[in-house]
N, CA, C and O atoms as a Maestro MAE file, in Angstrom:
{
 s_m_m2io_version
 :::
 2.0.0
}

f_m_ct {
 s_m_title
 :::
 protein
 m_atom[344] {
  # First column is atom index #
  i_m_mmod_type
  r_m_x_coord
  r_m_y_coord
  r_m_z_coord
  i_m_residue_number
  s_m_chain_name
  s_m_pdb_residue_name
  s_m_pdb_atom_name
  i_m_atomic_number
  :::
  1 25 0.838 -1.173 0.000 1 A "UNK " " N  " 7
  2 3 0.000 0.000 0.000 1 A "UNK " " CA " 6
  3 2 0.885 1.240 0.000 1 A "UNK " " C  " 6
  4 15 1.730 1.494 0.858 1 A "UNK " " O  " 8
  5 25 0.518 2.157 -1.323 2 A "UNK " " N  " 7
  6 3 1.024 3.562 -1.098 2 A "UNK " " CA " 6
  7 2 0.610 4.179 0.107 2 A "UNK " " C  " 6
  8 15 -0.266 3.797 0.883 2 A "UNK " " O  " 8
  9 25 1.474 5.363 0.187 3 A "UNK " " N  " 7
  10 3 0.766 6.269 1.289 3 A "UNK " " CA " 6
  11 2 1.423 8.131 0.631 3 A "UNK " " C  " 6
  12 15 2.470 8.351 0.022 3 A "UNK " " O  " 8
  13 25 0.444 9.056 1.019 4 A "UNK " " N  " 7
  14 3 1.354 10.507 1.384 4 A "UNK " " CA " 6
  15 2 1.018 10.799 2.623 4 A "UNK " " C  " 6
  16 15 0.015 10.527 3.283 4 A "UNK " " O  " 8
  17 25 2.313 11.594 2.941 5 A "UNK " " N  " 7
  18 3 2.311 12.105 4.132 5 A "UNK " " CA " 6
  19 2 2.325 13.541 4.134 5 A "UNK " " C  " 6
  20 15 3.376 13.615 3.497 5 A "UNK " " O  " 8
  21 25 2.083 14.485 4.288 6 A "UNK " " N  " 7
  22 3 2.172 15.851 5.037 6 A "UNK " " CA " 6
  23 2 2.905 16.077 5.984 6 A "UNK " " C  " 6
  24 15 2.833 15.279 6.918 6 A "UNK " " O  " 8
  25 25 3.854 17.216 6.091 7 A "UNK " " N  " 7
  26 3 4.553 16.746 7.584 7 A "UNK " " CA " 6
  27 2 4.881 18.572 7.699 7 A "UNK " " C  " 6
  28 15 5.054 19.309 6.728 7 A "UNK " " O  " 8
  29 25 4.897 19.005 9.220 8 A "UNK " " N  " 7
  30 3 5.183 20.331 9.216 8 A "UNK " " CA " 6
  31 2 5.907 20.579 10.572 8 A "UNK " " C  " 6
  32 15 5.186 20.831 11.537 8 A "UNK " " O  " 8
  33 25 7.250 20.534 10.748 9 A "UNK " " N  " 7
  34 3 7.889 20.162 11.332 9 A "UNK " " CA " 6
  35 2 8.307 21.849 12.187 9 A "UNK " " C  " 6
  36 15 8.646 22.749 11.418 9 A "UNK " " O  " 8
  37 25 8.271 22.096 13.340 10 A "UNK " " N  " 7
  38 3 8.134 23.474 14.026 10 A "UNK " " CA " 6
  39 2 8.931 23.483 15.162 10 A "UNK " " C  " 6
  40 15 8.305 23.430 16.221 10 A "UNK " " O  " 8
  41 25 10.486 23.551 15.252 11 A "UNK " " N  " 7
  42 3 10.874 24.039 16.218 11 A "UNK " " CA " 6
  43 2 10.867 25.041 17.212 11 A "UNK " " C  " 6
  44 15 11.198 26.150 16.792 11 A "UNK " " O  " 8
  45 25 10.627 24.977 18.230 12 A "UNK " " N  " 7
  46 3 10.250 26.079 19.130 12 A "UNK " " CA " 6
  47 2 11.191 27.007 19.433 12 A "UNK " " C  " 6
  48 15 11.097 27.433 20.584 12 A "UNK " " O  " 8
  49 25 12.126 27.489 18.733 13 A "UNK " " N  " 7
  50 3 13.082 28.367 18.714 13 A "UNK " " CA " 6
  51 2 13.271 29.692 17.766 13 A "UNK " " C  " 6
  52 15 12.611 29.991 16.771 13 A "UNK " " O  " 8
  53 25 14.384 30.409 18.376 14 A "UNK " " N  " 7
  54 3 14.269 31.434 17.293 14 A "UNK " " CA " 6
  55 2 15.039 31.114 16.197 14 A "UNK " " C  " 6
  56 15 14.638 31.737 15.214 14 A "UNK " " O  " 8
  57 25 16.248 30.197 15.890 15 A "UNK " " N  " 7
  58 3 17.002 29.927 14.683 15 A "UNK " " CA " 6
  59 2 16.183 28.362 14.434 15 A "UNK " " C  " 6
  60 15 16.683 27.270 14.709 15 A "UNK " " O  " 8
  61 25 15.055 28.551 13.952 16 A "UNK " " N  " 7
  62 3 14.551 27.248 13.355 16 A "UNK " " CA " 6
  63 2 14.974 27.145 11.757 16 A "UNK " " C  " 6
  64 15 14.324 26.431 10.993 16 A "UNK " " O  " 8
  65 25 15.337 27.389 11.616 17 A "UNK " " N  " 7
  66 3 15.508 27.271 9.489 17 A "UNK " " CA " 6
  67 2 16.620 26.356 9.615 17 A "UNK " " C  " 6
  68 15 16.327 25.385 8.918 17 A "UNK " " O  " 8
  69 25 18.179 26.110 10.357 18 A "UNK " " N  " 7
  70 3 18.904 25.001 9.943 18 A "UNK " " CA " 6
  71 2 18.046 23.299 10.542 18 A "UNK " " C  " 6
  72 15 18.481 22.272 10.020 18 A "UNK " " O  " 8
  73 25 17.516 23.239 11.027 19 A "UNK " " N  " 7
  74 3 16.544 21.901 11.811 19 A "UNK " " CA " 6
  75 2 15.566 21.697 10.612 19 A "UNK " " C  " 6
  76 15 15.395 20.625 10.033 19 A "UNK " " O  " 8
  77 25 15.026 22.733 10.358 20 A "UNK " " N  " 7
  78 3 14.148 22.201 9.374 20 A "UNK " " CA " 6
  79 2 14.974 21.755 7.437 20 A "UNK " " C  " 6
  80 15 14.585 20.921 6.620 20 A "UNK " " O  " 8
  81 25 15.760 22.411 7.384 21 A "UNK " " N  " 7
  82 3 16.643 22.573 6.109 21 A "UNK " " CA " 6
  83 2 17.213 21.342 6.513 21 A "UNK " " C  " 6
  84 15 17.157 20.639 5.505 21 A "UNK " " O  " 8
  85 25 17.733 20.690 7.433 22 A "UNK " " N  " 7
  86 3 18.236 19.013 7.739 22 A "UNK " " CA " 6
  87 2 17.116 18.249 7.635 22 A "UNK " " C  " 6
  88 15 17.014 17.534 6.638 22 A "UNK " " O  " 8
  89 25 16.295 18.249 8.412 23 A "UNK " " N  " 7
  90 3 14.859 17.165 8.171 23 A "UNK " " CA " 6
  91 2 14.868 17.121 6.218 23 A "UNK " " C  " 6
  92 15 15.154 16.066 5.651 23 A "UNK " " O  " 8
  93 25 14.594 18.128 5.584 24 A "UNK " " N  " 7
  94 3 14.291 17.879 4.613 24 A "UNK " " CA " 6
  95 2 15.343 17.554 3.705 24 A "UNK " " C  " 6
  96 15 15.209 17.268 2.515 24 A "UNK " " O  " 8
  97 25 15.906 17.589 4.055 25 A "UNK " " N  " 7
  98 3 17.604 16.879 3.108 25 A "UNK " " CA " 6
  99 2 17.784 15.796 3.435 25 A "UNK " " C  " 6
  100 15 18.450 15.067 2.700 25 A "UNK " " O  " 8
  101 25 17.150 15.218 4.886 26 A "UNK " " N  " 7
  102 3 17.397 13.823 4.929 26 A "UNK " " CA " 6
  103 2 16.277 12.943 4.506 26 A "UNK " " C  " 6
  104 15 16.406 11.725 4.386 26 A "UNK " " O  " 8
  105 25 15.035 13.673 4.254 27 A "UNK " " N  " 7
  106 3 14.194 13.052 3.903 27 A "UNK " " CA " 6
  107 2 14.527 12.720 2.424 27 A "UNK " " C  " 6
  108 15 14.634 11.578 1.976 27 A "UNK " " O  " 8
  109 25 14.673 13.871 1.732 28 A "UNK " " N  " 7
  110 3 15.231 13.780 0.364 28 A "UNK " " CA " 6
  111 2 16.358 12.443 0.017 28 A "UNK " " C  " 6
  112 15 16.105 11.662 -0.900 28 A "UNK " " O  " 8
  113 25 17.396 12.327 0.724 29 A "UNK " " N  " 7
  114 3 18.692 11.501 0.457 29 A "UNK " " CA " 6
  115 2 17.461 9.944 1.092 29 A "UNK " " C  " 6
  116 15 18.161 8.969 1.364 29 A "UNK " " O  " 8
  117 25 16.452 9.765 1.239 30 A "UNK " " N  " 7
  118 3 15.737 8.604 1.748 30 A "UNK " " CA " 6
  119 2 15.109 7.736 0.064 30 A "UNK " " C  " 6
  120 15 14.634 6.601 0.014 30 A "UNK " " O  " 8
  121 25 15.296 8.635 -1.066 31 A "UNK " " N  " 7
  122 3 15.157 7.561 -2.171 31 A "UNK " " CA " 6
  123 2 13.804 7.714 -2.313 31 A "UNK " " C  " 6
  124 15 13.388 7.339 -3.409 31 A "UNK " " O  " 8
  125 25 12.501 8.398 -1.110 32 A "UNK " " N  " 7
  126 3 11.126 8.198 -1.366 32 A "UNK " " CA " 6
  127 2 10.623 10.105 -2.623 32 A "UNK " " C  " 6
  128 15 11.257 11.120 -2.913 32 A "UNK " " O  " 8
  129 25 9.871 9.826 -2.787 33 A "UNK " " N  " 7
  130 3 9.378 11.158 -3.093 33 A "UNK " " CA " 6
  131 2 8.795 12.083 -2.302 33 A "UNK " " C  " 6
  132 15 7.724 12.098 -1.695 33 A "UNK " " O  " 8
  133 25 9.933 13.070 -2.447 34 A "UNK " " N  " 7
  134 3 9.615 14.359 -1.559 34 A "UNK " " CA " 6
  135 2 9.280 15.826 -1.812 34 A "UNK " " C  " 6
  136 15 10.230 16.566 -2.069 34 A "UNK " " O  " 8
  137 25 8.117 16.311 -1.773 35 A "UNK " " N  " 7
  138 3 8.186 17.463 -2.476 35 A "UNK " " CA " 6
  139 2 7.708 18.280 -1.455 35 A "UNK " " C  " 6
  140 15 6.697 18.090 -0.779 35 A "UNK " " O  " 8
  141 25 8.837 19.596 -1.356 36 A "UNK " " N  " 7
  142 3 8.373 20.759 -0.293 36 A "UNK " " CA " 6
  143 2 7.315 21.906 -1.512 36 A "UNK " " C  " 6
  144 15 7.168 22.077 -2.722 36 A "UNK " " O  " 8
  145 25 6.630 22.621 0.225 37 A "UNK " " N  " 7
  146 3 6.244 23.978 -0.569 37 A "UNK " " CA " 6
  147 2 6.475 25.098 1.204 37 A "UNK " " C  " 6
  148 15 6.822 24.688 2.312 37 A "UNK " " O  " 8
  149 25 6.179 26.245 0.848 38 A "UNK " " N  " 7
  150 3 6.490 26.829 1.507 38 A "UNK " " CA " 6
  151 2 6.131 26.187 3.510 38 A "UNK " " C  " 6
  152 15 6.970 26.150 4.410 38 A "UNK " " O  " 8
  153 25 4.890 25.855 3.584 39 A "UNK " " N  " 7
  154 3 4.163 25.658 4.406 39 A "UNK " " CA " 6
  155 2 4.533 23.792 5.178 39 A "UNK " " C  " 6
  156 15 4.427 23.590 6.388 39 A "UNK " " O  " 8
  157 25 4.907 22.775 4.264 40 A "UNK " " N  " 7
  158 3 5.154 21.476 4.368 40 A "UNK " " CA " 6
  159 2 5.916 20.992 3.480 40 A "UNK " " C  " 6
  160 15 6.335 21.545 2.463 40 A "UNK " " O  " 8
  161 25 6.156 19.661 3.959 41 A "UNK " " N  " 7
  162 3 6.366 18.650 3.353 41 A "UNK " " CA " 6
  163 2 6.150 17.639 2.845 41 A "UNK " " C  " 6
  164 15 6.091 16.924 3.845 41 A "UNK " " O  " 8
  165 25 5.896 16.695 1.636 42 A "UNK " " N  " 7
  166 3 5.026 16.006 1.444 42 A "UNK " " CA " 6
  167 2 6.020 14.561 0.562 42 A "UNK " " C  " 6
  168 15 6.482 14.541 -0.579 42 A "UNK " " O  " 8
  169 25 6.061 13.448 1.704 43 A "UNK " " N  " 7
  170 3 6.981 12.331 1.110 43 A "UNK " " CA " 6
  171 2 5.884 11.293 1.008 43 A "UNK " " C  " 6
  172 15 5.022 11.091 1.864 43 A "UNK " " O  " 8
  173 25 6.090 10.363 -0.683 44 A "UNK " " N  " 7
  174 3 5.173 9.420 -0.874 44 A "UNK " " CA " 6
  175 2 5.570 8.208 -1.250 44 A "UNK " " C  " 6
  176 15 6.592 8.096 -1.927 44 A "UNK " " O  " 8
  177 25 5.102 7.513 -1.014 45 A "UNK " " N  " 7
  178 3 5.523 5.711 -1.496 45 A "UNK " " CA " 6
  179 2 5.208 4.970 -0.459 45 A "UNK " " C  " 6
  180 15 4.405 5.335 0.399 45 A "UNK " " O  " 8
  181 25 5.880 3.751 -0.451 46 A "UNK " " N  " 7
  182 3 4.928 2.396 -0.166 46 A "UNK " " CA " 6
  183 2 5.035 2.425 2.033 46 A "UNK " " C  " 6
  184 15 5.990 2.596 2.792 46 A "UNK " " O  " 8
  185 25 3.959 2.236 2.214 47 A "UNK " " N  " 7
  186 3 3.657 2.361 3.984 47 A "UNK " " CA " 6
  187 2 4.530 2.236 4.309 47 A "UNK " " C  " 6
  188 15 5.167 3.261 4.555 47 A "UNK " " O  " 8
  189 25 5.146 0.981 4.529 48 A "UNK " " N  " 7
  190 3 6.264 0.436 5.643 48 A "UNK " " CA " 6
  191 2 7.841 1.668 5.283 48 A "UNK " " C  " 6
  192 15 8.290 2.630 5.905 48 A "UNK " " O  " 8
  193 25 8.121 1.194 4.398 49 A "UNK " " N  " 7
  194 3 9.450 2.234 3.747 49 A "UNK " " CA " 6
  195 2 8.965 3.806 4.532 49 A "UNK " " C  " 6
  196 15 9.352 4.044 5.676 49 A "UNK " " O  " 8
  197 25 8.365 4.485 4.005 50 A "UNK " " N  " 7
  198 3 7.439 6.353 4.641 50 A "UNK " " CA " 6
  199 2 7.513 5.320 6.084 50 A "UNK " " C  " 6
  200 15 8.623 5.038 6.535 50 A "UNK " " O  " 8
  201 25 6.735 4.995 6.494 51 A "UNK " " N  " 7
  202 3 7.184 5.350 8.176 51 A "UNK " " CA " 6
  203 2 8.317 4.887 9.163 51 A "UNK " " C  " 6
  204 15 8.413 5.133 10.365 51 A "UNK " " O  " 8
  205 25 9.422 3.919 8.088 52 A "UNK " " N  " 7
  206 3 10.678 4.092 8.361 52 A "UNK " " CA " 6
  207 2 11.500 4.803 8.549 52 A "UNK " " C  " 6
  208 15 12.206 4.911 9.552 52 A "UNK " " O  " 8
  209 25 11.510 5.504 7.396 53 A "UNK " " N  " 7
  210 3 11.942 6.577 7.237 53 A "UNK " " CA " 6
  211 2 11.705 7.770 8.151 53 A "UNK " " C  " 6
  212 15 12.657 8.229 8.782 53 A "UNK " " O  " 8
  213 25 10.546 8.272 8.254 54 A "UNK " " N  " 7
  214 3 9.506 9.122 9.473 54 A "UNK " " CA " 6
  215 2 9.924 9.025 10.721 54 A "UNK " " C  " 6
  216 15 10.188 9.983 11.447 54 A "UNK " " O  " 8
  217 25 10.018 7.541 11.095 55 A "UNK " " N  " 7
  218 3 10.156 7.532 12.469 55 A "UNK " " CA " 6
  219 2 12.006 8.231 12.680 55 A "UNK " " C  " 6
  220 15 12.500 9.168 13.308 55 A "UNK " " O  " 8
  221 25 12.505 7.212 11.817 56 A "UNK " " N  " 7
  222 3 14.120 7.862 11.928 56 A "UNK " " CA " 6
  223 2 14.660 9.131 12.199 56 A "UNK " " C  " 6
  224 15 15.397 9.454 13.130 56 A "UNK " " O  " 8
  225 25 14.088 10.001 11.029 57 A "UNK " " N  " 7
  226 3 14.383 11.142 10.689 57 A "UNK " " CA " 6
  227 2 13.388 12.033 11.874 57 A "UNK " " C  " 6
  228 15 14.087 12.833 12.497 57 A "UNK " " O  " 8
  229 25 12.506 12.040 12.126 58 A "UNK " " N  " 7
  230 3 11.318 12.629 13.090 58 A "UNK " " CA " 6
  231 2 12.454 12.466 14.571 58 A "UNK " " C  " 6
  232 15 12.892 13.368 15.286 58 A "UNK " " O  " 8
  233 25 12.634 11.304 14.638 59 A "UNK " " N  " 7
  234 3 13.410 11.198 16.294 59 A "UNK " " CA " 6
  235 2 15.011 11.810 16.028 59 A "UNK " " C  " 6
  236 15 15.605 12.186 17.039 59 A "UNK " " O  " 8
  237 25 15.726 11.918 14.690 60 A "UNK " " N  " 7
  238 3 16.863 12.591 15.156 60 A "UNK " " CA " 6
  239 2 16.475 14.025 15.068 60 A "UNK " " C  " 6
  240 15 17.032 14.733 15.907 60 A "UNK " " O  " 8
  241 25 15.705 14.589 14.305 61 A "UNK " " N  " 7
  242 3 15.363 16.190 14.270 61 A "UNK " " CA " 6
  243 2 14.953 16.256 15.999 61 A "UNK " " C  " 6
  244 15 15.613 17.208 16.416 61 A "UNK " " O  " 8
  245 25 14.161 15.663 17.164 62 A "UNK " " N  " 7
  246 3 13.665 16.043 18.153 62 A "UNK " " CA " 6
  247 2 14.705 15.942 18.833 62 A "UNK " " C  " 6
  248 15 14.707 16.499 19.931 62 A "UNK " " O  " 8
  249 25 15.756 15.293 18.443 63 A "UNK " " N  " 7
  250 3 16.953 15.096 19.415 63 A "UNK " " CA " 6
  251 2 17.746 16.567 19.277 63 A "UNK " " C  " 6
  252 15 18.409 17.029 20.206 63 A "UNK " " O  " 8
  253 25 17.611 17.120 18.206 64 A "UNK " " N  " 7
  254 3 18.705 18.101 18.065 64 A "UNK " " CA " 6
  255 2 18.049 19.648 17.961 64 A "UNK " " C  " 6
  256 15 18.460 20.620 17.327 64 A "UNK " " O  " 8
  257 25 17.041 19.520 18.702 65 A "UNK " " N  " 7
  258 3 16.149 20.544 19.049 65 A "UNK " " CA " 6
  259 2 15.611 20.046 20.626 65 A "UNK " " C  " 6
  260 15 15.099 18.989 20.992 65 A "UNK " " O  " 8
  261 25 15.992 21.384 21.426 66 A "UNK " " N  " 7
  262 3 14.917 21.479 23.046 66 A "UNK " " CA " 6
  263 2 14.015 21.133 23.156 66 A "UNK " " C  " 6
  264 15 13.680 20.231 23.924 66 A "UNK " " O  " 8
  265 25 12.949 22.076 22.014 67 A "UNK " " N  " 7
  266 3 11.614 22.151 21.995 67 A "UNK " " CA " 6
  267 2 11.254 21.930 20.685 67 A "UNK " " C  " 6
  268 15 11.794 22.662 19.855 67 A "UNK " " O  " 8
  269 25 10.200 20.810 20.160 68 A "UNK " " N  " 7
  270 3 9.670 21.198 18.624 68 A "UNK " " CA " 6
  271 2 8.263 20.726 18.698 68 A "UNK " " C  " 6
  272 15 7.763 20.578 19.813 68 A "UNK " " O  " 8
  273 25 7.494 20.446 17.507 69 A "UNK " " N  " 7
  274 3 6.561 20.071 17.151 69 A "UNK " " CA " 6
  275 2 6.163 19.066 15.945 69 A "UNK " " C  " 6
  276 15 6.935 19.589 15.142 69 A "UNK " " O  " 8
  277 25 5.659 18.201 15.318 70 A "UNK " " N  " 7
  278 3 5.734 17.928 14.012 70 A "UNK " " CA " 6
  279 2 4.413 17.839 13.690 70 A "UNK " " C  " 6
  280 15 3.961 16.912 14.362 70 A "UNK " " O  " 8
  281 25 3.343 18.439 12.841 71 A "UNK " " N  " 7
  282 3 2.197 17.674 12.480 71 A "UNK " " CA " 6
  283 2 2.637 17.066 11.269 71 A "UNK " " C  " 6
  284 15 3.541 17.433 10.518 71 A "UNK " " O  " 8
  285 25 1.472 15.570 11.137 72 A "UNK " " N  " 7
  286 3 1.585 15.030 10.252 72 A "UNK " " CA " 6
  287 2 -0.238 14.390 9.781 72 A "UNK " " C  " 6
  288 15 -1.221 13.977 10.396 72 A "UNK " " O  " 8
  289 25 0.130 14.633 8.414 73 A "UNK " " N  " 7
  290 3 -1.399 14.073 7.949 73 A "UNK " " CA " 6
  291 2 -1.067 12.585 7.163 73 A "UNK " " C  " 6
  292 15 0.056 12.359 6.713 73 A "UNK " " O  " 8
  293 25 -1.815 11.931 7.094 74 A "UNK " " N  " 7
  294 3 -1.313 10.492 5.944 74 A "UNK " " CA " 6
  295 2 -2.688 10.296 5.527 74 A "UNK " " C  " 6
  296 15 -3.717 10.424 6.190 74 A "UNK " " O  " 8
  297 25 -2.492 9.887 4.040 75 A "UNK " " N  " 7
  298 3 -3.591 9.255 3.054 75 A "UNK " " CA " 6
  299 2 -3.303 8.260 2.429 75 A "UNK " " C  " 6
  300 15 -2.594 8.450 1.441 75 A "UNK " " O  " 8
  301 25 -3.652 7.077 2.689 76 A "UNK " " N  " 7
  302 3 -3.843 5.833 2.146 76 A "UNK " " CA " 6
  303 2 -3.927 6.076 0.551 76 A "UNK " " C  " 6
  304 15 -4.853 5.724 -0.180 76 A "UNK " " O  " 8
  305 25 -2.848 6.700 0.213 77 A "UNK " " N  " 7
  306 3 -3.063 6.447 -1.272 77 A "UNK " " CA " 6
  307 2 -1.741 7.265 -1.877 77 A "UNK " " C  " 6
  308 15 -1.340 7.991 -0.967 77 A "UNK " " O  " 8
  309 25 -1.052 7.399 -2.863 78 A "UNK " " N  " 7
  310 3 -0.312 7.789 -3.271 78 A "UNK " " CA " 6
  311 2 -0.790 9.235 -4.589 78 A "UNK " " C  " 6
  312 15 -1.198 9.191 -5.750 78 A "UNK " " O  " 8
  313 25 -0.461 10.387 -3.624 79 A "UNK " " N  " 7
  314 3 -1.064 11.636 -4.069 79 A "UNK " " CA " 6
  315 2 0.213 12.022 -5.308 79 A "UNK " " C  " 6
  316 15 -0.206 12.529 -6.348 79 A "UNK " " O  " 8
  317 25 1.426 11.830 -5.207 80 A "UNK " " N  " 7
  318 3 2.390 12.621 -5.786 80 A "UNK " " CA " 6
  319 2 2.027 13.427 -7.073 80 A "UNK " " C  " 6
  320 15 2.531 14.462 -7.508 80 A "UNK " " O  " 8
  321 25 1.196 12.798 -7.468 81 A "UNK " " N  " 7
  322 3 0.724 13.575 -8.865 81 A "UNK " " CA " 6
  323 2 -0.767 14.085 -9.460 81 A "UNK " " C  " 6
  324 15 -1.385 14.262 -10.510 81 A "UNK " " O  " 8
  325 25 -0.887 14.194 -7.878 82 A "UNK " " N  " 7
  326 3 -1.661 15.329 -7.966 82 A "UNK " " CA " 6
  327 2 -1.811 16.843 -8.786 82 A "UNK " " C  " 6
  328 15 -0.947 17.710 -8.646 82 A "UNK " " O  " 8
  329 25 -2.614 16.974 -9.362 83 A "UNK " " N  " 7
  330 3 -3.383 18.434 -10.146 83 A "UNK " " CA " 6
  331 2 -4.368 19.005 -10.091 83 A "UNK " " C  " 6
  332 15 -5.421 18.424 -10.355 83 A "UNK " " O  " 8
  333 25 -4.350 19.875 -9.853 84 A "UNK " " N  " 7
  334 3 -5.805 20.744 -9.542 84 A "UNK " " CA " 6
  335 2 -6.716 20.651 -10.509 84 A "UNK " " C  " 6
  336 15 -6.141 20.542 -11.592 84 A "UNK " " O  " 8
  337 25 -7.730 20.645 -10.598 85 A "UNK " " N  " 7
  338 3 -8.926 20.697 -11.502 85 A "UNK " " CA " 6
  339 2 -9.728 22.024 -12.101 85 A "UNK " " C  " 6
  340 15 -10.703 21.925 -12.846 85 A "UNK " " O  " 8
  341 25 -9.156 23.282 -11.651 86 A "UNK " " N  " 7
  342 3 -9.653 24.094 -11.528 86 A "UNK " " CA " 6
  343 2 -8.166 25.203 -12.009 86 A "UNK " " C  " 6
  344 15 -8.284 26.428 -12.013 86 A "UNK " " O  " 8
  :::
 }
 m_bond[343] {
  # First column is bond index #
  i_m_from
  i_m_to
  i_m_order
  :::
  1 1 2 1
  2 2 3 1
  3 3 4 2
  4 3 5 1
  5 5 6 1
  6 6 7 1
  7 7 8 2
  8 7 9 1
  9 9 10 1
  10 10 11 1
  11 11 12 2
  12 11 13 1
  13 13 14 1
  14 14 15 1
  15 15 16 2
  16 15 17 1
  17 17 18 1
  18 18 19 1
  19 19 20 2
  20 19 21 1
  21 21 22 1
  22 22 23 1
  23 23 24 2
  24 23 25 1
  25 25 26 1
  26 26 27 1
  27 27 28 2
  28 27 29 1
  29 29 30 1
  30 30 31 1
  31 31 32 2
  32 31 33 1
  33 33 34 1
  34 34 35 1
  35 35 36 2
  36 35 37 1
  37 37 38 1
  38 38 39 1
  39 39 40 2
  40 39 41 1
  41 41 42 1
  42 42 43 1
  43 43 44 2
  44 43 45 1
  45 45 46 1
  46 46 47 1
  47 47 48 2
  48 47 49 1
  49 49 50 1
  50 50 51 1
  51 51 52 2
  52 51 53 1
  53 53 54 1
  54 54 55 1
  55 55 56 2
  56 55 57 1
  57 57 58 1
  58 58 59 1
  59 59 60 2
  60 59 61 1
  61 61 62 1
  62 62 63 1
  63 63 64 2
  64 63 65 1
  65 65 66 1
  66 66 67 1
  67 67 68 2
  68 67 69 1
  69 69 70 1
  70 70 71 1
  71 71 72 2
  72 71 73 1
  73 73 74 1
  74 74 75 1
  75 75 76 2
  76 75 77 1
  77 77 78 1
  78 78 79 1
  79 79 80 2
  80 79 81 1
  81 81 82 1
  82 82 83 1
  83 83 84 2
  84 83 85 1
  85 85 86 1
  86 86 87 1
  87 87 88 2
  88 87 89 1
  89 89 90 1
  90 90 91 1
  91 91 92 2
  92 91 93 1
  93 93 94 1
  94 94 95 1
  95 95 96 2
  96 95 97 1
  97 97 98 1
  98 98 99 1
  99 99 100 2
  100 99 101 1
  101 101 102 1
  102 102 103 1
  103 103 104 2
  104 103 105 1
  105 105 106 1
  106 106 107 1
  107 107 108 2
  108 107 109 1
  109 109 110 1
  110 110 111 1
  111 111 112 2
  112 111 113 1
  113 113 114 1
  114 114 115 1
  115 115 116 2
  116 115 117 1
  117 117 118 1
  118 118 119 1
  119 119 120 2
  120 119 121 1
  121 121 122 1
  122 122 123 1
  123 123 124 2
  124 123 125 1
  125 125 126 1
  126 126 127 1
  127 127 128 2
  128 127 129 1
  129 129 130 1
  130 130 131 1
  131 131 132 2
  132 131 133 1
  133 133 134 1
  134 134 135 1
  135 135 136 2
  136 135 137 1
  137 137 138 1
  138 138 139 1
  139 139 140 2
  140 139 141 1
  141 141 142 1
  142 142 143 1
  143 143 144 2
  144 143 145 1
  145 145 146 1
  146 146 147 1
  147 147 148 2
  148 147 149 1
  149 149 150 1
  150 150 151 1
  151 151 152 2
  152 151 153 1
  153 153 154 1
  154 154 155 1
  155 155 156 2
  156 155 157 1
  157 157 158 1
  158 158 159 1
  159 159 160 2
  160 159 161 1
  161 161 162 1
  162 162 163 1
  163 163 164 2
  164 163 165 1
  165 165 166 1
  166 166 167 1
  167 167 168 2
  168 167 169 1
  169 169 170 1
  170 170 171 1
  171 171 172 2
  172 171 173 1
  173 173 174 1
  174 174 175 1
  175 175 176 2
  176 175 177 1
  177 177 178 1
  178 178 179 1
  179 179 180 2
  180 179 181 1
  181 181 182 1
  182 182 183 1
  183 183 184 2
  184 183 185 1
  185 185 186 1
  186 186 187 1
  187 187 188 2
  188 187 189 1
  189 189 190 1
  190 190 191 1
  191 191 192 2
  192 191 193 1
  193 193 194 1
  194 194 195 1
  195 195 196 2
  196 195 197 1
  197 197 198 1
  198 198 199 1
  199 199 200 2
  200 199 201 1
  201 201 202 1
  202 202 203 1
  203 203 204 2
  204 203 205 1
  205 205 206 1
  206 206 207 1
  207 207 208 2
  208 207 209 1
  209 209 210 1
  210 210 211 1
  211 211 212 2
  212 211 213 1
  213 213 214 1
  214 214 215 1
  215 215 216 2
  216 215 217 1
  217 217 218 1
  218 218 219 1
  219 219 220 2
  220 219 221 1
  221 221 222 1
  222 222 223 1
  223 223 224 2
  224 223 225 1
  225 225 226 1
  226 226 227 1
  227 227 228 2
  228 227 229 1
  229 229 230 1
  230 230 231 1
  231 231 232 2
  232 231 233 1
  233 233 234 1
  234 234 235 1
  235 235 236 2
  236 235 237 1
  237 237 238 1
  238 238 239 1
  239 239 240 2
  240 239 241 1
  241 241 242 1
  242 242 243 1
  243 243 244 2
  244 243 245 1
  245 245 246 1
  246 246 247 1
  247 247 248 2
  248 247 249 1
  249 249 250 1
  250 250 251 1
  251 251 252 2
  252 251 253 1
  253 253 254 1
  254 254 255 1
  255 255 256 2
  256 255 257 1
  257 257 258 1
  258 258 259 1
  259 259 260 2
  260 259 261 1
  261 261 262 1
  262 262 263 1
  263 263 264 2
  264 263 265 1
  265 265 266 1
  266 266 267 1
  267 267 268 2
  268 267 269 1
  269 269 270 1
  270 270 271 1
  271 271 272 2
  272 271 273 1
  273 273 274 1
  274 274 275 1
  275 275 276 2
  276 275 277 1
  277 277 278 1
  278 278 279 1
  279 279 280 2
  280 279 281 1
  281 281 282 1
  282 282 283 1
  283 283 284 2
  284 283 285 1
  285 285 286 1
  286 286 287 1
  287 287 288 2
  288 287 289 1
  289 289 290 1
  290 290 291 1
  291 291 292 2
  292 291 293 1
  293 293 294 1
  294 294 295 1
  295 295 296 2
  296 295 297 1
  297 297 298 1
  298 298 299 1
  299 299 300 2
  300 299 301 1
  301 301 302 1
  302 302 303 1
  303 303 304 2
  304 303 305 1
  305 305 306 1
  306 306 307 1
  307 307 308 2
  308 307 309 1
  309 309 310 1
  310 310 311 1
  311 311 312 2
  312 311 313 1
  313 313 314 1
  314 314 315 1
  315 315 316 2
  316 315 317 1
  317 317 318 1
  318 318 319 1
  319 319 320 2
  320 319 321 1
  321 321 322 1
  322 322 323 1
  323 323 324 2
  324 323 325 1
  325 325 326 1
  326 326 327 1
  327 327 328 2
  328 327 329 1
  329 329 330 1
  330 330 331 1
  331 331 332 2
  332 331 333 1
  333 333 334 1
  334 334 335 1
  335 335 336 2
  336 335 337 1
  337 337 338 1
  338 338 339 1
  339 339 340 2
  340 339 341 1
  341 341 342 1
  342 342 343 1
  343 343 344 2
  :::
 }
}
């Protein structure tokens, strides 16, 4: 089973941009499909692989931050190519 994920990863600090600029480079070097936009992140492919990956990368970003946050959304389905209709 595909999956996408959403992910919006929020350190509670004032120099948050290098924590988040690592999360997403390591998500990237993970081989899955990853596409940022200003607001999230969005990595897709098969369940088990995405929350391997997730869990890994999710627990070293909290390690190297005091305080953070991460939301995450998941859809049972593989969005990557997604287009608007409108």
């Amino acid at each position: 089973m595909n999956i996408s994920a959403e992910l919006t990863l929020t350190p509670l600090k004032d120099n948050y941009e290098p924590i988040i600029i690592d999360f997403i480079q390591r998500l990237r070097a993970s081989n899955l499909t990853v596409l940022e936009n200003p607001l999230s992140t969005q990595v897709y492919g098969p369940y088990d692989q995405v929350m391997e990956v997730l869990n890994k990368e999710i627990k070293t970003s909290f390690e190297l931050m005091e305080r953070g946050l991460i939301h995450i959304k998941i859809v049972t389905t593989d969005r990557s190519d997604y287009e608007p209709h409108f």
